[in-house]
VODORO-888591 format. One record per atom (N, C-alpha, C, O, CB): residue number from 1; residue in one letter; atom name; x, z, y. Coordinates in nm, 4 decimals, decimal comma. Atoms other than C-alpha are relative to their C-alpha. Glycine has a CB too. Layout:
N
 seq type atom       px       pz       py
 NUM    a   CA        X        Z        Y
...
***
This chain:
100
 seq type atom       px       pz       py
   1    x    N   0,0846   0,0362  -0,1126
   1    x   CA  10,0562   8,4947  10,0913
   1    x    C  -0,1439   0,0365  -0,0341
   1    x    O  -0,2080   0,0000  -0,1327
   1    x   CB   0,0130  -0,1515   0,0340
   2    x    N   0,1716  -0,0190   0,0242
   2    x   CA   9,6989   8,6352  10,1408
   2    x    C  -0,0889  -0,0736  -0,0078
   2    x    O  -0,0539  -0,1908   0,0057
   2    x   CB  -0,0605   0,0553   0,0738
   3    x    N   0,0861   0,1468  -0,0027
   3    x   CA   9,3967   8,4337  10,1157
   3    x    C  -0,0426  -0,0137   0,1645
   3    x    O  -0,0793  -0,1209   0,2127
   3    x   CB  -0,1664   0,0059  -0,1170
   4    x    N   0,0377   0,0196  -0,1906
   4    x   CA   9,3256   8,5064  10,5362
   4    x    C   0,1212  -0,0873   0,0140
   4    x    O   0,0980  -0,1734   0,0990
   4    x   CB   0,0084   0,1737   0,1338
   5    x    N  -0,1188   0,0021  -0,0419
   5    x   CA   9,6738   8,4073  10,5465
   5    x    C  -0,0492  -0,2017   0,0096
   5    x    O  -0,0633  -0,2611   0,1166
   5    x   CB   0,1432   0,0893  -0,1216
   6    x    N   0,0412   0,1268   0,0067
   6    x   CA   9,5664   8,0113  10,4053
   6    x    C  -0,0590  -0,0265   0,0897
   6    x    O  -0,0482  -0,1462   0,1163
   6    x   CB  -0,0587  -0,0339  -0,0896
   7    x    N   0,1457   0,0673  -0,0813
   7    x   CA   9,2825   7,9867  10,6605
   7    x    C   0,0703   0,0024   0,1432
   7    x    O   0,0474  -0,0918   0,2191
   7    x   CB  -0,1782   0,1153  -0,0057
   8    x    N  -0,0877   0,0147  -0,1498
   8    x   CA   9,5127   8,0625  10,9882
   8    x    C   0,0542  -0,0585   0,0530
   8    x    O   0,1685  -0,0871   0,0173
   8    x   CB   0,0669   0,0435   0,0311
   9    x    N  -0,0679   0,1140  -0,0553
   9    x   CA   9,5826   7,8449  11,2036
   9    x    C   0,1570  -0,0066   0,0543
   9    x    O   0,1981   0,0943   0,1117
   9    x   CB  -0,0802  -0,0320   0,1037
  10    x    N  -0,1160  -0,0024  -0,0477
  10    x   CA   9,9291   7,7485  11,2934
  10    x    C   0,0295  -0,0029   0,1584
  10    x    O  -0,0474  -0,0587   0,2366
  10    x   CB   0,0529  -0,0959  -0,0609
  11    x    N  -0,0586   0,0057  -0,1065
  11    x   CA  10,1548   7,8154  11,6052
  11    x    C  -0,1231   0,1166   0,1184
  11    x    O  -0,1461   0,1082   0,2390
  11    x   CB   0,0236  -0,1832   0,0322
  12    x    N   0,0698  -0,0835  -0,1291
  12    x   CA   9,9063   8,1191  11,7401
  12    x    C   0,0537   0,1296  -0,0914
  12    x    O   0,0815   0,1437  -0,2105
  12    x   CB  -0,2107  -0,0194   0,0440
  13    x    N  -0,0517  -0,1297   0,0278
  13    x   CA  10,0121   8,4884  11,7686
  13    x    C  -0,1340   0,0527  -0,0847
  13    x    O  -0,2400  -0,0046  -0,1096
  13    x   CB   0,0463   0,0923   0,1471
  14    x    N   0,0810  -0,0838   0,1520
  14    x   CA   9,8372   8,7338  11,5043
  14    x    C  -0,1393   0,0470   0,1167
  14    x    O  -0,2428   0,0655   0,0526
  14    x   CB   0,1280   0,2007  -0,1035
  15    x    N   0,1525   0,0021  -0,0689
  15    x   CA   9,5309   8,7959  11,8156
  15    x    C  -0,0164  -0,1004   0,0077
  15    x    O  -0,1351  -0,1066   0,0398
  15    x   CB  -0,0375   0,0533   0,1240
  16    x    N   0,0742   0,0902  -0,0608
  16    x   CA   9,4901   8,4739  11,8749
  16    x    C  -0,0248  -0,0835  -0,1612
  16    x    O  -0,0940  -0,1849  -0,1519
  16    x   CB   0,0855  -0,0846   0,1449
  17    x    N   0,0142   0,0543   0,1188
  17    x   CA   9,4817   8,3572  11,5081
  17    x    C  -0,1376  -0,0491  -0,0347
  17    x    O  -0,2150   0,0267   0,0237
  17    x   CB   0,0432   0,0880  -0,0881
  18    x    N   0,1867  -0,0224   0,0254
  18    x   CA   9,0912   8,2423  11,3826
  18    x    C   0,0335  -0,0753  -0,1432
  18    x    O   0,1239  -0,1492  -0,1822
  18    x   CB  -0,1540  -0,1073   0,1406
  19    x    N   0,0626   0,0703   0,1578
  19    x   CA   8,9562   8,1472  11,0298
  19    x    C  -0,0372  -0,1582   0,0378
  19    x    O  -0,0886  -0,1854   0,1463
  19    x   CB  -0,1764   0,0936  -0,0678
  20    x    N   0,0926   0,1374  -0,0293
  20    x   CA   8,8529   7,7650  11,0116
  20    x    C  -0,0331   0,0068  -0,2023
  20    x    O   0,0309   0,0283  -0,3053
  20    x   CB   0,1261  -0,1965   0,0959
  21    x    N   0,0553   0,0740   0,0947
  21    x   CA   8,6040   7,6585  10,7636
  21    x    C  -0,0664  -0,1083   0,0079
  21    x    O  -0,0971  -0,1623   0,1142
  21    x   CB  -0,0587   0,0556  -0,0518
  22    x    N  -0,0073  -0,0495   0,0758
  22    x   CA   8,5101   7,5486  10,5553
  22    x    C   0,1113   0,0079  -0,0972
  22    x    O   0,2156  -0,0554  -0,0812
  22    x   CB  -0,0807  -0,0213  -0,0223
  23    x    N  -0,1424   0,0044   0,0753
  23    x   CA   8,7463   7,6130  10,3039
  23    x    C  -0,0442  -0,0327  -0,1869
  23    x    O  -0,1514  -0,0260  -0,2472
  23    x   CB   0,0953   0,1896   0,0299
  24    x    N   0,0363  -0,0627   0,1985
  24    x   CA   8,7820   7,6134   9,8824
  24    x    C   0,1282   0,0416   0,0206
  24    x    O   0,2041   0,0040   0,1100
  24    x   CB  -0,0342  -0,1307  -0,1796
  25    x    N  -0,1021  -0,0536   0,0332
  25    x   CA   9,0447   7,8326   9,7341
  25    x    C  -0,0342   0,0301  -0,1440
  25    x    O  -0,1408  -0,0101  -0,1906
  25    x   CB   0,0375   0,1065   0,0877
  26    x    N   0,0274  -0,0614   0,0860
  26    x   CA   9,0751   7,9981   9,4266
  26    x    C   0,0058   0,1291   0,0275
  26    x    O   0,0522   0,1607   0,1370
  26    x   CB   0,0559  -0,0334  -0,0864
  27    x    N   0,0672  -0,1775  -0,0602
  27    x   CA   8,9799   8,3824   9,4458
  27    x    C   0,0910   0,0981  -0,1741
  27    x    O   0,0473   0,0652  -0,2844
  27    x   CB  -0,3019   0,0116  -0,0044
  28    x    N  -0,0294  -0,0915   0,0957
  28    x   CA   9,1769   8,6434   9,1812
  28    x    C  -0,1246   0,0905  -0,0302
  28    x    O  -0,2117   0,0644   0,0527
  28    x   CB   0,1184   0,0778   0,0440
  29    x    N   0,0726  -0,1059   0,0496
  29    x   CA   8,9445   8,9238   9,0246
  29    x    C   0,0727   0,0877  -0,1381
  29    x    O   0,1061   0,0549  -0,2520
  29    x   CB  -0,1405  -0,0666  -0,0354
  30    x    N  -0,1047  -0,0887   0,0809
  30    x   CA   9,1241   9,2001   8,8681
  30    x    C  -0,1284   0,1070  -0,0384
  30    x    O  -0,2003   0,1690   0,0400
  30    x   CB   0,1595   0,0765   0,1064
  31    x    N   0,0863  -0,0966   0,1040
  31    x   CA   8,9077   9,4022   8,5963
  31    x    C   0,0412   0,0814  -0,0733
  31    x    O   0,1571   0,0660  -0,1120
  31    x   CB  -0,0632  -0,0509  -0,0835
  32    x    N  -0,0721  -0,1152   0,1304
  32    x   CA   8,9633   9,6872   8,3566
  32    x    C  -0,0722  -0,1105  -0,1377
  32    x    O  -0,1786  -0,1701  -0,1545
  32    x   CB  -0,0964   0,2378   0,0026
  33    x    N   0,0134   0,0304   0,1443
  33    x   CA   8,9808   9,5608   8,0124
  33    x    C  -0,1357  -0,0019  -0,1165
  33    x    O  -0,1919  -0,0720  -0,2007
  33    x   CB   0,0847   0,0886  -0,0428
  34    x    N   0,1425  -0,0747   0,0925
  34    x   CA   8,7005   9,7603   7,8670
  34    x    C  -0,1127  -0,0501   0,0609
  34    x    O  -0,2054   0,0289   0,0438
  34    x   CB  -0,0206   0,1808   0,0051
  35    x    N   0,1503   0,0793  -0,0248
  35    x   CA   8,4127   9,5577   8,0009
  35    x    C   0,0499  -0,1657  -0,1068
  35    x    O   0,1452  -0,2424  -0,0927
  35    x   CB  -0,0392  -0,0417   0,2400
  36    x    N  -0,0395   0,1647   0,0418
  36    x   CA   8,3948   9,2278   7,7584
  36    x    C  -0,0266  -0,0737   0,1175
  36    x    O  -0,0950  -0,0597   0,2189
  36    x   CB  -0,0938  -0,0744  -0,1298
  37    x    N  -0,0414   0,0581  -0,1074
  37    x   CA   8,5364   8,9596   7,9042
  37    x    C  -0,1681  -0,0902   0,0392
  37    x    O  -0,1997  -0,1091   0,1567
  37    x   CB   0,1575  -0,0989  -0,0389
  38    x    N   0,0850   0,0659  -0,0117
  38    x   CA   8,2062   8,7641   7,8560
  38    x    C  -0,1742   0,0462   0,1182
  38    x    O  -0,2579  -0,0090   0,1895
  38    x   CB  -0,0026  -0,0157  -0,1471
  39    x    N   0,0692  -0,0716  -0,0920
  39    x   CA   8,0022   9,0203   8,0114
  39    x    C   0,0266  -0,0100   0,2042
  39    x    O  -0,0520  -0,0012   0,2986
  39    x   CB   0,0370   0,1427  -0,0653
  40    x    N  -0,0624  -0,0130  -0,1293
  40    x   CA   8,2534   8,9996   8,3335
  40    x    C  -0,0508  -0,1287   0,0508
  40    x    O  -0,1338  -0,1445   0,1404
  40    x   CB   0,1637   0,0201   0,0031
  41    x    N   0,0371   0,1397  -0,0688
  41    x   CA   8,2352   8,6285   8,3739
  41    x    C  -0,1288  -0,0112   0,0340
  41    x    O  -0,1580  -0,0860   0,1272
  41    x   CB   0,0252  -0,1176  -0,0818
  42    x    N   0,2133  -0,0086  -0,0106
  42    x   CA   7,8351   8,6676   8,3786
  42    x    C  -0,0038   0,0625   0,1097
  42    x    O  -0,0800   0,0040   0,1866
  42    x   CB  -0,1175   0,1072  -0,1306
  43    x    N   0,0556  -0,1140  -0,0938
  43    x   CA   7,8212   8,9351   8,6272
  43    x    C   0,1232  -0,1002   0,1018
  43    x    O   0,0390  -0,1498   0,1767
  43    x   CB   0,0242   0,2193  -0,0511
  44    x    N  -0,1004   0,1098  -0,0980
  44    x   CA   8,1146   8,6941   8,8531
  44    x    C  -0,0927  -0,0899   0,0240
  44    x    O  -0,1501  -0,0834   0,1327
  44    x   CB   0,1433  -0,0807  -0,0691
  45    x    N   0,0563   0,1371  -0,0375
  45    x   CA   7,9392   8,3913   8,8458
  45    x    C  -0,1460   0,0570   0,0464
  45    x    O  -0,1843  -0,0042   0,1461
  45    x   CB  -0,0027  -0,1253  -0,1392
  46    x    N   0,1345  -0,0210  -0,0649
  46    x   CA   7,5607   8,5753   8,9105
  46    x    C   0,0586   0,0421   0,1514
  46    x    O  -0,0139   0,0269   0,2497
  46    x   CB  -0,1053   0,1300  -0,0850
  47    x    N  -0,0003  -0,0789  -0,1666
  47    x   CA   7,7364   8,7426   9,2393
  47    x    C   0,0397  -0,1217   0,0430
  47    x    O  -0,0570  -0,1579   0,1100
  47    x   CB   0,1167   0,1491   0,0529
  48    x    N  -0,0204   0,1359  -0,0399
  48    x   CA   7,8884   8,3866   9,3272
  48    x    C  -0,1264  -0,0799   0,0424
  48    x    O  -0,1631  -0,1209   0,1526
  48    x   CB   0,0649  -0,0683  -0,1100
  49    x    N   0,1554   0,0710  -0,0582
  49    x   CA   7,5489   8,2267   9,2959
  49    x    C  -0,0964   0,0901   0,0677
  49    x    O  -0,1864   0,0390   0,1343
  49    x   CB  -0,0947  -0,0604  -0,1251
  50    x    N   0,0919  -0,1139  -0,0872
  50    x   CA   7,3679   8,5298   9,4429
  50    x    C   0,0936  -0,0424   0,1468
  50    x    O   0,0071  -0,0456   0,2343
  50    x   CB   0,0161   0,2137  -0,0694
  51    x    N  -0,0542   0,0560  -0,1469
  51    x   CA   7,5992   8,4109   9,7771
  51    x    C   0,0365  -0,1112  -0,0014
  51    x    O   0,1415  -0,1617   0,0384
  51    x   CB   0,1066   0,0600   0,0610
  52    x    N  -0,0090   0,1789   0,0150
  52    x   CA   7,5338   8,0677   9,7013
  52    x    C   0,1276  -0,0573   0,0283
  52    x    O   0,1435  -0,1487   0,1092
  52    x   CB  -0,0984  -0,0834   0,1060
  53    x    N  -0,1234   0,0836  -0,0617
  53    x   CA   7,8933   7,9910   9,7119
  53    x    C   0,0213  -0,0456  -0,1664
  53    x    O   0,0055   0,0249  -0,2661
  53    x   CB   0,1560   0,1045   0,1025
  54    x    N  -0,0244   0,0591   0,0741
  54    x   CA   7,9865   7,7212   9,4819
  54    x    C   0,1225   0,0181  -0,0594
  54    x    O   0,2193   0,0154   0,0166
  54    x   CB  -0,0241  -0,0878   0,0348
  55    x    N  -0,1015  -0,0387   0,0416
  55    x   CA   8,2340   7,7992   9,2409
  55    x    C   0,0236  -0,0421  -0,1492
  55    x    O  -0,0754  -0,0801  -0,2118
  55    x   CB   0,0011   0,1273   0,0267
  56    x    N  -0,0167   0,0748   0,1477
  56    x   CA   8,3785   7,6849   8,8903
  56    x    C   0,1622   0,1280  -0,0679
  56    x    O   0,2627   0,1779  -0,0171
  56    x   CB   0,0615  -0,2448   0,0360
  57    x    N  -0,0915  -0,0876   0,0359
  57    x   CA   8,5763   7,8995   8,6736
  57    x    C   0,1493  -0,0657  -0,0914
  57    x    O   0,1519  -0,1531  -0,1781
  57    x   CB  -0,0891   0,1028  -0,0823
  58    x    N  -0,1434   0,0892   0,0087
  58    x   CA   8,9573   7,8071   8,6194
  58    x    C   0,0362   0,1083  -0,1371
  58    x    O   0,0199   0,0576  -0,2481
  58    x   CB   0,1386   0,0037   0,1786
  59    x    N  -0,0561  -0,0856   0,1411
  59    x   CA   9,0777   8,0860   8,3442
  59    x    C   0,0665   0,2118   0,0000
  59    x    O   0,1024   0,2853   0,0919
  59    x   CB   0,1699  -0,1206  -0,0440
  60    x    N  -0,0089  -0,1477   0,0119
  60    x   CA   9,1435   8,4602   8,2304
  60    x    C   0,1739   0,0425  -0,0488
  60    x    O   0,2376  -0,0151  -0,1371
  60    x   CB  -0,1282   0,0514  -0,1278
  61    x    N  -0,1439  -0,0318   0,0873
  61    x   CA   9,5012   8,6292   8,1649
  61    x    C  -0,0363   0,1556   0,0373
  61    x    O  -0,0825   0,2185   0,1325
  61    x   CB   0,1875  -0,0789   0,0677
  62    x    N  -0,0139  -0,1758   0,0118
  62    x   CA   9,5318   8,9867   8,0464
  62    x    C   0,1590   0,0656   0,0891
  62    x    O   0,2561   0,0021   0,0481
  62    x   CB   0,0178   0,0461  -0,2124
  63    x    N  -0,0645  -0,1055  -0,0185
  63    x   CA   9,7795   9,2237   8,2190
  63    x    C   0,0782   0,0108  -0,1073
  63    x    O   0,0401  -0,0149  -0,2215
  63    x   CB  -0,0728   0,1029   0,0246
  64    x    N  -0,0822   0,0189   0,1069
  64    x   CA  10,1080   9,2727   8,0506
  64    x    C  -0,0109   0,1179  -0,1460
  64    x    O   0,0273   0,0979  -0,2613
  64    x   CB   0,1422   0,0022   0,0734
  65    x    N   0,0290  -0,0628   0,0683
  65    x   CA   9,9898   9,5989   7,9063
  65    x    C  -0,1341   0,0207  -0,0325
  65    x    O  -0,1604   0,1285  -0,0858
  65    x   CB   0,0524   0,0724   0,0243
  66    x    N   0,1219   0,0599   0,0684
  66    x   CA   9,6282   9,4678   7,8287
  66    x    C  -0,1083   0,0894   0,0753
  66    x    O  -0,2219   0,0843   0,0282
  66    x   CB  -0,0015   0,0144  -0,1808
  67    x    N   0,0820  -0,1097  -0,0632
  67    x   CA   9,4566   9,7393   8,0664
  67    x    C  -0,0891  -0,0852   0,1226
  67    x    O  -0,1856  -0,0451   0,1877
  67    x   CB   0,1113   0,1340   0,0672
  68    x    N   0,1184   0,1000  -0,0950
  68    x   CA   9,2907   9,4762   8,2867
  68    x    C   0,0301  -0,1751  -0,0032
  68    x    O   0,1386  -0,2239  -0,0346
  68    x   CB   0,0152   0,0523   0,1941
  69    x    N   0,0518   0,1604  -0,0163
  69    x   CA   9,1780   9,0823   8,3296
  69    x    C  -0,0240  -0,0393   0,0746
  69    x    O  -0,1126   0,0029   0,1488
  69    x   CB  -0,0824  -0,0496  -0,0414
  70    x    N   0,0023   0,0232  -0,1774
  70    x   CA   9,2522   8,8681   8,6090
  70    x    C  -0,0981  -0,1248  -0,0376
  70    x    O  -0,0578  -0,2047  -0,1221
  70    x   CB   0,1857  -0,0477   0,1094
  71    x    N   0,0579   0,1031  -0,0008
  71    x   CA   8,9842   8,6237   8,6252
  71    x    C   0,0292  -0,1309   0,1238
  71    x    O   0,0016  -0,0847   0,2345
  71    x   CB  -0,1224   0,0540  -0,0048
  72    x    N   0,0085   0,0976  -0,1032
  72    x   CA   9,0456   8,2691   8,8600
  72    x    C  -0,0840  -0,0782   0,0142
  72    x    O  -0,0886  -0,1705  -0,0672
  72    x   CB   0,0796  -0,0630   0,0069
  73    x    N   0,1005   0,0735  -0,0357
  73    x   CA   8,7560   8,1239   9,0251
  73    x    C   0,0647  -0,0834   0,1088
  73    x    O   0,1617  -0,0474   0,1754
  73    x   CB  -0,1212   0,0805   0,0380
  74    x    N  -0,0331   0,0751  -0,0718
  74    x   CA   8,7637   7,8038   9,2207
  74    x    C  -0,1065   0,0209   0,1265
  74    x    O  -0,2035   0,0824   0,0823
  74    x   CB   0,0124  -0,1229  -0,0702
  75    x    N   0,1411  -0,0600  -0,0707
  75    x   CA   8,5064   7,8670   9,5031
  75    x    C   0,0432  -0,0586   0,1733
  75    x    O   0,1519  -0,0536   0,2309
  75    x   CB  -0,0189   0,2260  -0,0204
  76    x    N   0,0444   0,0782  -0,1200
  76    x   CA   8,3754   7,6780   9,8427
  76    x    C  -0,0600   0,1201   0,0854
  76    x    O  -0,1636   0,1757   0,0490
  76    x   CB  -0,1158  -0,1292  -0,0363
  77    x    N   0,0756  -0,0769  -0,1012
  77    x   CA   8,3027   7,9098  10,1344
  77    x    C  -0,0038  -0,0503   0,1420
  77    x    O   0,0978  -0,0700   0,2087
  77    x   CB   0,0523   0,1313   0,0045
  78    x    N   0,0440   0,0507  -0,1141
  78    x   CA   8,1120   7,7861  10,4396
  78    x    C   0,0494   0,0326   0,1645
  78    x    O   0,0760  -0,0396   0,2605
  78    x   CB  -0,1219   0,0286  -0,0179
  79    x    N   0,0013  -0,0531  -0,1052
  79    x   CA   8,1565   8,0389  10,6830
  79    x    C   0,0456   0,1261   0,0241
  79    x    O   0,0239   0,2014  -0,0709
  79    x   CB  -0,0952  -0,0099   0,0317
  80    x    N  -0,0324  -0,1820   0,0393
  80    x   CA   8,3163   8,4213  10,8045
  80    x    C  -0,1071   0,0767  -0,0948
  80    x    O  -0,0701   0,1536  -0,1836
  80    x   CB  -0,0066   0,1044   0,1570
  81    x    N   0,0864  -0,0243   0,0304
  81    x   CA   7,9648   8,4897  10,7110
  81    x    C  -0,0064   0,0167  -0,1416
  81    x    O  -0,0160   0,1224  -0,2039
  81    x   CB  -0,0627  -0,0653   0,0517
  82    x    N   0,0096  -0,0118   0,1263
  82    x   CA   7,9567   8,3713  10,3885
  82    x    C   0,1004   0,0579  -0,0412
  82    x    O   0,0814   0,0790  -0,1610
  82    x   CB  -0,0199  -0,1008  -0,0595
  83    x    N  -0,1336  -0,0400   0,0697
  83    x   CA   8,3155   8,5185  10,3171
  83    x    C  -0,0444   0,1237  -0,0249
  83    x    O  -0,0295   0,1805  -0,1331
  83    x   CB   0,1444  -0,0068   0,0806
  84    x    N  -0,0274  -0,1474  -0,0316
  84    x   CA   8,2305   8,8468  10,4424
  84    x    C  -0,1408   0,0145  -0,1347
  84    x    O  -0,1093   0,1149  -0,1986
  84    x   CB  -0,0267   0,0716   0,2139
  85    x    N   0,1492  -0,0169   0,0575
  85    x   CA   7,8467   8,8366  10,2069
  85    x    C   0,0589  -0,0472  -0,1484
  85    x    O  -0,0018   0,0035  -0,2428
  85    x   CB  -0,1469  -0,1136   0,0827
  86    x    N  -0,0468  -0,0030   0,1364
  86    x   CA   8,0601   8,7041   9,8881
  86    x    C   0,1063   0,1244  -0,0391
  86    x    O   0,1113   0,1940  -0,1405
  86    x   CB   0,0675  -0,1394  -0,0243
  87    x    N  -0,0959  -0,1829   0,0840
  87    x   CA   8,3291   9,0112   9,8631
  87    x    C  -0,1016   0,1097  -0,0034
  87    x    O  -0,0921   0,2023  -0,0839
  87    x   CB   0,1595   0,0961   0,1236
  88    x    N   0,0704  -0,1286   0,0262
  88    x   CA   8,0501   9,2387   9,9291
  88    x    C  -0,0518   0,0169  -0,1055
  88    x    O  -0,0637   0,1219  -0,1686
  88    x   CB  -0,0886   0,0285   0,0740
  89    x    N   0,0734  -0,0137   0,1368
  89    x   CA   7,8726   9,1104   9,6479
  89    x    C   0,0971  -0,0097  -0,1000
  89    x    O   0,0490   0,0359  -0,2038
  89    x   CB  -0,1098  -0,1073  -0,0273
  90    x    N  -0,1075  -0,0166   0,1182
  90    x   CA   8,1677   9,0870   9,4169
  90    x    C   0,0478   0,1162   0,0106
  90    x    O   0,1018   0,1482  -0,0953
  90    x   CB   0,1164  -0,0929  -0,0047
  91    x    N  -0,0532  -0,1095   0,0094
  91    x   CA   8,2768   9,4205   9,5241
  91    x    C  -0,0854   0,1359  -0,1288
  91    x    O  -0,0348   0,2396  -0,1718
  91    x   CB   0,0016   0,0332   0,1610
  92    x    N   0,0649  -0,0980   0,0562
  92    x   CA   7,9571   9,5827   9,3046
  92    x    C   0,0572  -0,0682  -0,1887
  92    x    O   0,0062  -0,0195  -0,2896
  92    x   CB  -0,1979   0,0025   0,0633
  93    x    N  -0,0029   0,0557   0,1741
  93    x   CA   8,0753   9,3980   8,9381
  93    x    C   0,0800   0,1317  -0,0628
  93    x    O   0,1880   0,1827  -0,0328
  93    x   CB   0,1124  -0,1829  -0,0367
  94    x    N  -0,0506  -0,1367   0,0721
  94    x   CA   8,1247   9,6930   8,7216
  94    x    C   0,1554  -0,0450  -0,0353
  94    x    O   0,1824  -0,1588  -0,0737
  94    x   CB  -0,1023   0,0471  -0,1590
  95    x    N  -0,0896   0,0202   0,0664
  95    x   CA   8,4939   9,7596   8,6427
  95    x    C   0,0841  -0,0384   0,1134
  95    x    O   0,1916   0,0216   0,1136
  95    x   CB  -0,0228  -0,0825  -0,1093
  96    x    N  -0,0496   0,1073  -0,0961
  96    x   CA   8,6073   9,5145   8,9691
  96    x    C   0,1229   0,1609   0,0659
  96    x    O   0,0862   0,2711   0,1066
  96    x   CB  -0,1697  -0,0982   0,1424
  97    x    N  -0,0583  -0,0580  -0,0491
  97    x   CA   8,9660   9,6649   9,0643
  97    x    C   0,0552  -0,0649   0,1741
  97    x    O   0,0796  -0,0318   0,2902
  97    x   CB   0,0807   0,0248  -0,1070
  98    x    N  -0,0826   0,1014  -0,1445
  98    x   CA   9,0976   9,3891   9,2897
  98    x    C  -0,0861  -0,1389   0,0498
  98    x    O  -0,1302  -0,1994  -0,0480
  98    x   CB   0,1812  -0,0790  -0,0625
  99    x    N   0,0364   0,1237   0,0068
  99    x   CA   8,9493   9,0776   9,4331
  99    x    C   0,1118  -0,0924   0,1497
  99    x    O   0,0941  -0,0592   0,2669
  99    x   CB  -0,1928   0,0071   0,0153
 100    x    N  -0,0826   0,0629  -0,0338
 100    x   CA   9,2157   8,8465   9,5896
 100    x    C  -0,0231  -0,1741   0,0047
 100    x    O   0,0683  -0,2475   0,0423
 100    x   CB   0,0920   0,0516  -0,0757
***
């Protein structure tokens, strides 16, 4: 299940569907390997607080063949607004393959 998928309301067809917030979820972030991990979490949490969305970090697991790092953040978002203004800014973190 996607993370739009959580926020949709029940018993409406896929046009009539809408986001309600606010919400928390936890958020995936899929990285290549070769950035330290310490470096990643730094550059995560500045784009988090750069879109003032409140967030707390839950934990890291490597990929079975060690080529990337899924990071899980816990994270509060207000509004489409803010949804749409936090992936943009998580989309620039060097390395960033996936964010889920």
């Amino acid at each position: 299940m996607g993370i739009l998928n959580l926020f949709l309301e029940n018993n409406q067809t896929m046009a009539e569907q809408k986001l309600i917030f606010p919400q928390n979820f936890d958020i995936k972030l899929i990285v290549t390997a070769e950035i330290p991990h310490e470096e990643t979490k730094r550059n995560i949490s500045q784009a988090l607080s750069e879109s003032k969305t409140v967030h707390s970090f839950v934990n890291i697991r490597s990929s079975g063949k060690g080529h990337y790092l899924s990071y899980c953040y816990n994270i509060d978002i207000e509004s489409k607004e803010h949804l749409i203004k936090t992936y943009a800014l998580l989309r620039k973190i060097p390395g960033l393959k996936f964010a889920l």
